[in-house]
Structure formats: C-alpha cells, structure tokens
C-alpha angles and dihedrals in degrees: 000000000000094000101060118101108229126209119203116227114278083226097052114095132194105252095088094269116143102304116191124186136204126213125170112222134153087000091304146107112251116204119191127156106261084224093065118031099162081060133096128308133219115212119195137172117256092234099059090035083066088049094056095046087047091043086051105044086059 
C-alpha cells in the first residue's frame, strides 16, 4: 500500500480534529486515520463506497 496517493478529507483541519484520508487501490476506496498512517486500513469496494456517499448525503 505504499504506492497509493492519499487525500486527506476536504472536511479534516489541522488542528488534530477527526482527519480521514482516501487512496484507490485494486479497483477499491482505502480509508486510514491520517493520525495514524502505519495503522490499520479499511478496503472497501467503489460501488458500495458510492452507496455509502449517496446513503449519507441524504
């Protein structure tokens, strides 16, 4: 997992709130803390990713 580029969460700040980060990888969304970035890694499919976004915009 190295290789992935993560983007930290348009809605994280700096100042050490709840910072969530997004990487692509084997056709899927990774999500890691970015607090903690050796730690574990959710890996979910892009299809219920978009699920999830659409589920929670509602």
């Amino acid at each position: 997992m190295a290789a992935i580029a993560w983007r930290k969460s348009s809605r994280s700040t700096n100042n050490g709130g709840a910072c969530v980060e997004l990487g692509s990888a084997w056709g899927a969304v990774v999500v890691r803390d970015s607090k903690d970035p050796d730690g574990p890694k959710l890996l979910v499919a892009r299809r219920a990713f978009a699920a999830l976004l659409s589920d929670l915009k509602r």
